[in-house]
C-alpha positions in Angstrom: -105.0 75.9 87.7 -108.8 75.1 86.6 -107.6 72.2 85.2 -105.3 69.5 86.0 -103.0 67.2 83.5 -105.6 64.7 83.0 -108.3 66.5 81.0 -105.3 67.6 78.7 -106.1 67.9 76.1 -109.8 69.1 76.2 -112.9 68.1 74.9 -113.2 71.2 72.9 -109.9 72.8 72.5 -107.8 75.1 70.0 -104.6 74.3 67.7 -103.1 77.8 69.3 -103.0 80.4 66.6 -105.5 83.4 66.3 -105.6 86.1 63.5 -103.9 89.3 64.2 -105.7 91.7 64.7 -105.8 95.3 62.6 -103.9 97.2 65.3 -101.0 94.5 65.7 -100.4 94.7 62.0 -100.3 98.2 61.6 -97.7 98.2 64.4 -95.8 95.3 63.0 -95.7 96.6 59.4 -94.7 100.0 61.0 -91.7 98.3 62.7 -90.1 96.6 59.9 -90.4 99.8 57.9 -88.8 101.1 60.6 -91.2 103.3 61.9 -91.4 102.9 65.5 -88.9 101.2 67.9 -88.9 97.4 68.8 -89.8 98.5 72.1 -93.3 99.9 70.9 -94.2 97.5 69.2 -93.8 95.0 72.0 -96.1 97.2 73.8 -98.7 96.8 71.2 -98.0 92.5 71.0 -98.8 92.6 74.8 -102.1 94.7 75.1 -103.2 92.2 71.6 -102.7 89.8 73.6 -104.2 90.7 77.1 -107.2 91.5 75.0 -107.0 87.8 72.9 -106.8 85.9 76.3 -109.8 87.7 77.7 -112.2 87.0 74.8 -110.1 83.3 74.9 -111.7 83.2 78.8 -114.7 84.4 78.1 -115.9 82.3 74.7 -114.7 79.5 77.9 -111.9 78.0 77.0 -110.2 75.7 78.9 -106.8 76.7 77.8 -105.3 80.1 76.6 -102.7 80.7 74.5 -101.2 84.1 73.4 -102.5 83.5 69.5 -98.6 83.3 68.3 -99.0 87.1 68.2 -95.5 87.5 68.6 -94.3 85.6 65.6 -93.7 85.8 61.9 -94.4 82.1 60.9 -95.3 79.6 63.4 -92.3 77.4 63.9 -89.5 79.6 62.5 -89.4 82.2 65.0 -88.9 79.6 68.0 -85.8 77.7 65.7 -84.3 80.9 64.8 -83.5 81.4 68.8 -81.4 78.4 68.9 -78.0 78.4 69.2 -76.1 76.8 65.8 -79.3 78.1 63.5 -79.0 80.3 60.4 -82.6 82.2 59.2 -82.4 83.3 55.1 -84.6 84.7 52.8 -86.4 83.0 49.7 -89.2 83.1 47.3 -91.4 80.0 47.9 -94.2 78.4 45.7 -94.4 75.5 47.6 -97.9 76.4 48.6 -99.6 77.0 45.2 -98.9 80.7 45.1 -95.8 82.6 45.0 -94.7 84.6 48.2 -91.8 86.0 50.2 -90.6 83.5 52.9 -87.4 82.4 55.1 -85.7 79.3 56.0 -83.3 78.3 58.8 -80.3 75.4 58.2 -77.7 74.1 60.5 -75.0 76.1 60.9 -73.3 74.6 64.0 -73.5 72.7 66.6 -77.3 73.0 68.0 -78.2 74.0 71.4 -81.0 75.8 73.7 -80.5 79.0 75.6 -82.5 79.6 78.6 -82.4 83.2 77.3 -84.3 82.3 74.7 -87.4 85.0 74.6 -90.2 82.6 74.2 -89.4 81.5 77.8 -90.3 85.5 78.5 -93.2 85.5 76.0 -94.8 82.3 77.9 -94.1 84.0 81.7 -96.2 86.7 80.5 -99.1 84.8 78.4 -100.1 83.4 82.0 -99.5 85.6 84.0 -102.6 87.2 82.2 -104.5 84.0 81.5 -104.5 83.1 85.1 -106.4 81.2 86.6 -106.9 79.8 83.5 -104.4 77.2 82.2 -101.5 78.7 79.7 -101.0 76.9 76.6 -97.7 76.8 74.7 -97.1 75.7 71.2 -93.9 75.0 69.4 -92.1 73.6 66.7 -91.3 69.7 67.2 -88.0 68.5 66.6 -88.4 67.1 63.2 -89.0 70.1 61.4 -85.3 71.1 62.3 -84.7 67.4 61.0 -86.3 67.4 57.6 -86.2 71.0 56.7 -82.7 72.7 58.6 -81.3 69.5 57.5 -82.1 66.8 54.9 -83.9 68.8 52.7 -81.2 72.2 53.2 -79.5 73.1 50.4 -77.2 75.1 52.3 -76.6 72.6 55.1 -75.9 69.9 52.1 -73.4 71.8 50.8 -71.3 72.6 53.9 -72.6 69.8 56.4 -71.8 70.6 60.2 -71.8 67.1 61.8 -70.0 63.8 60.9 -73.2 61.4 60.9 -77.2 61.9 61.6 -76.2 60.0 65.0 -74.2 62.5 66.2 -77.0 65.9 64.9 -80.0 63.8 66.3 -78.1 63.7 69.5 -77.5 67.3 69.5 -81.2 67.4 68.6 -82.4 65.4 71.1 -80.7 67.2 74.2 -81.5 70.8 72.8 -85.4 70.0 72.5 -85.1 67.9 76.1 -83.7 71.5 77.5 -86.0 73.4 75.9 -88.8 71.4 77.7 -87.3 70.9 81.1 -86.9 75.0 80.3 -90.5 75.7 79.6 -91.4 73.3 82.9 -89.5 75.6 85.1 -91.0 78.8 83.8 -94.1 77.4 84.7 -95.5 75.6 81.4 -97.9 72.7 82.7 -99.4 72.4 78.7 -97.2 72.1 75.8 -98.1 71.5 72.3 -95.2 70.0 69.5 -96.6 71.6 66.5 -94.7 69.3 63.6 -95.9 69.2 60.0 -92.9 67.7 58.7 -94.5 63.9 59.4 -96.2 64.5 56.2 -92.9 64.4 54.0 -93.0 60.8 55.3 -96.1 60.0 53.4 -96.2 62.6 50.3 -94.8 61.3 47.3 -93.0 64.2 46.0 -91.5 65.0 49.4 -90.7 61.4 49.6 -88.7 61.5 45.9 -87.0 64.6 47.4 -85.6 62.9 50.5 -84.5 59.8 48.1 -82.7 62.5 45.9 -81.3 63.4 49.3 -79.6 60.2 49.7 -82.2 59.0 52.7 -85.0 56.9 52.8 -88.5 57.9 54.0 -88.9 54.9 56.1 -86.1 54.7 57.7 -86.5 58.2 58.8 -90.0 57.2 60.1 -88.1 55.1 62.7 -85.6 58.0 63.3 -88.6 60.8 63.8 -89.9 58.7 66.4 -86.9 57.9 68.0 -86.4 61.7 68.1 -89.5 62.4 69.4 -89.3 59.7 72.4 -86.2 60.9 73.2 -87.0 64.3 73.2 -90.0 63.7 75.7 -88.7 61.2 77.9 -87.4 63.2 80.8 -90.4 65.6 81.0 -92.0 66.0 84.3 -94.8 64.1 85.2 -97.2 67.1 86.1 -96.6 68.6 82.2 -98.8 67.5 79.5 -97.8 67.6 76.0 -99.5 66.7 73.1 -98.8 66.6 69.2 -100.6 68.5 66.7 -100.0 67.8 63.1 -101.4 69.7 59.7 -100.4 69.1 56.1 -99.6 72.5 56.2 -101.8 75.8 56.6 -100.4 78.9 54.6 -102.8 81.7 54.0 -105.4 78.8 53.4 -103.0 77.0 51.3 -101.8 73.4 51.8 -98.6 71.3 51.3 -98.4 67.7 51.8 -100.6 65.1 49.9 -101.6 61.3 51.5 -102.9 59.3 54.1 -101.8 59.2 57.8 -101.9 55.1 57.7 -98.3 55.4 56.6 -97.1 56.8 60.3 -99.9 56.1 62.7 -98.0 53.3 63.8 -95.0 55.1 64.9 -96.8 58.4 65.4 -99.2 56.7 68.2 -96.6 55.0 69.5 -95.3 57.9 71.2 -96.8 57.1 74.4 -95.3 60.2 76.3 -97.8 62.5 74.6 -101.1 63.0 76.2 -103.0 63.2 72.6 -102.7 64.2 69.3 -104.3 66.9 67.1 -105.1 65.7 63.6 -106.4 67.6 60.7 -109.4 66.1 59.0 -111.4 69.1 57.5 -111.7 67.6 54.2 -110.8 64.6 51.8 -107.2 64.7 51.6 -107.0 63.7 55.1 -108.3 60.6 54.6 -110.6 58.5 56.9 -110.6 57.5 60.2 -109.2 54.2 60.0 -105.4 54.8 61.3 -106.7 55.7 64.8 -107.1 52.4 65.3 -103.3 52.3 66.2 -103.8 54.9 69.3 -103.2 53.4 72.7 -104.4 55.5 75.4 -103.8 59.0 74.8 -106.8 61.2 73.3 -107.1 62.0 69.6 -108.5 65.8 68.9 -110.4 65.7 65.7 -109.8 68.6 63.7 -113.1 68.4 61.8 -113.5 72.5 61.3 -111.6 74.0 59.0 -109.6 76.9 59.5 -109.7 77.6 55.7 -112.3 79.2 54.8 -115.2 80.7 57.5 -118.1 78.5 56.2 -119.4 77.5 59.5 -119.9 74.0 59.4 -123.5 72.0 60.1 -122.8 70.4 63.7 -125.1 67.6 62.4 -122.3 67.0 60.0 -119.3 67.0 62.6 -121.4 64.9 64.7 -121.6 62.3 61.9 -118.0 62.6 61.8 -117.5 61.6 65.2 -119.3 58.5 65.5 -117.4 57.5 62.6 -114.2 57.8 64.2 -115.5 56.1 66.9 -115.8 52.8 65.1 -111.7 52.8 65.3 -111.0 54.4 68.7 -113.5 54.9 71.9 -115.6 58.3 72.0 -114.0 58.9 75.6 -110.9 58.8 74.1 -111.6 61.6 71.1 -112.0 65.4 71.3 -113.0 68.4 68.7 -110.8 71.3 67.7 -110.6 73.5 64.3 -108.5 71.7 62.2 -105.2 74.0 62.6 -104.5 77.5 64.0 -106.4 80.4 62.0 -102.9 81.9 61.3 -100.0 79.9 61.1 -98.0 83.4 59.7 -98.9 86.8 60.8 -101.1 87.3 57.1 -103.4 84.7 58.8 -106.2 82.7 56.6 -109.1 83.6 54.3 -111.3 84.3 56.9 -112.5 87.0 59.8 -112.2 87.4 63.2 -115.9 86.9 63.4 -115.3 83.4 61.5 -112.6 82.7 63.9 -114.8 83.1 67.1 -118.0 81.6 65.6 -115.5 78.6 64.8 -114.1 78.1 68.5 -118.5 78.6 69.4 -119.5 76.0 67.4 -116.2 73.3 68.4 -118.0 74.4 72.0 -121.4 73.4 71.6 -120.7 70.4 69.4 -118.3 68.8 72.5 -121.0 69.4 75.0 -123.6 68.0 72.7 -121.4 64.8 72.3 -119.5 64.8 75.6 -121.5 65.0 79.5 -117.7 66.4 80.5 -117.2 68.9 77.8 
């Protein structure tokens, strides 16, 4: 590896998700209509990705990931391949536009299979990006939590386990598997991609958990305890590190409020190497809850993945110094503000947008930072 555990994560560095390209689309679209075989379309997934990892290498990145190529939504297809999960249809406006999209509840007792084909999908991401360090990215364990769970209709109204002591148990061994499963194929950099923080701090989400029966703050203490326990047997040699969004659908957002409701417990978390927050715009709020990090590294995410309005570095730079009023510059790094598609339509922007992004997050660390 080029680089070791303790530059993870990187002074300029990416959320993990990349547009799909024209090709991959075609083939994808082609395959659900059921015009070619699952086979070719794997075929076409794995020379999208060869190619995504080389321009990944060459733009110099320090970390390559396979762009999520091979999923429909960004955290559904990696809970859908565990055991006691159910995947269903909907129509959602939860995003300020009205759109086709699935779900997964509890169905039974939860559990990870070490068939499960990311394992397969990360085997050959670096195989291809070697030497070069192979990033993986999935859902944390709270999104089963909040969305499988306390906010599932279905699950609500045929509940599987006897008390949230006994599912968050289940919970905590399957993600401690899954880890310890990712280790062994070779993972050295993991990424807990887990949005569902911010129903701790919106209001509406907050009303809807109440109408639930639970109470937001309580389940603040039970997300971290989840998240602790769900890290604390991973090896020593494997970085992970948290990246959270108030959701990025199509360049549409979900939660509303400030992160100074969970920094506490968020930052507390001392088993991740750094966190990547959003802060591409107003809504996220200023800088002052990093003042509850301890030691790990904060990743700003001060350009958006919205829109592909290249940002003034002057601007970004500001940014920075700011934050560093609350936490030290050598502990903060740059990245866009989320992947550039979190589902396979991607965001409101182009591939050329998307590499002049990850140029810009570039040069803007190596201005700041002499280790960029």
């Amino acid at each position: 590896m080029t680089k070791n555990k303790q530059t993870v994560p990187f002074r300029y560095d990416t959320v993990g998700s990349f547009l799909r390209p024209e090709p991959l689309k075609t083939a994808r679209a082609a395959f659900v209509n059921g015009d070619i075989s699952k086979e070719e379309l794997t075929q076409v997934e794995d020379q999208a990705i060869i190619d995504l990892i080389e321009k990944q290498k060459k733009i110099g990145l320090h970390a390559v990931t396979d762009g999520e190529f091979r999923r429909r939504w960004w955290h559904l297809d990696f809970i859908a391949g565990l055991k006691g999960i159910t995947v269903y249809d909907f129509q959602t406006t939860a995003f300020g536009i009205t759109t086709d999209a699935q779900g997964t509840y509890v169905s039974g007792p939860l559990s990870f299979s070490n068939d499960h084909p990311f394992l397969d999908h990360f085997r050959f991401t670096q195989k291809h990006a070697a030497p070069i360090l192979a990033k993986q990215t999935i859902p944390g364990p709270n999104m089963i939590f909040l969305d499988s769970l306390i906010l599932s209709k279905q699950y609500n109204e045929n509940p599987i386990y006897e008390s949230l002591e006994v599912f968050k148990k289940d919970l905590i061994k399957t993600y401690q598997d899954a880890i310890q499963a990712f280790y062994d194929a070779g993972c050295r950099y993991l990424q807990l991609d887990d949005t569902s923080w911010g129903g701790l701090f919106d209001e509406r989400f907050r009303k809807m958990i109440k109408d639930n029966g639970l109470d937001a703050d309580q389940l603040l203490s039970d997300f971290q305890e989840v998240t602790e326990k769900s890290l604390e047997n991973k090896p020593a040699d494997l970085a992970v590190t948290f990246h959270f969004c108030k959701g990025n659908f199509q360049s549409h957002w979900l939660y509303n409020g400030s992160y100074e409701k969970i920094a506490k417990n968020l930052f507390s978390i001392k088993a991740f190497d750094g966190f990547f927050l959003e802060y591409d715009d107003e809504r996220s709020g200023g800088f002052e809850p990093l003042k509850e990090l301890k030691q790990q590294r904060i990743v700003l995410g001060l350009v958006t993945t919205k829109n592909g309005q290249l940002e003034e570095p002057s601007t970004i730079i500001k940014r920075i110094n700011e934050a560093s009023q609350f936490v030290p510059l050598d502990q903060i790094c740059l990245s866009p503000q989320c992947g550039f598609a979190s589902t396979h339509e991607g965001n409101h922007l182009t591939e050329e947008d998307q590499w002049k992004k990850i140029e810009l997050v570039k040069n803007i660390a190596k201005t700041v930072w002499q280790d960029a």
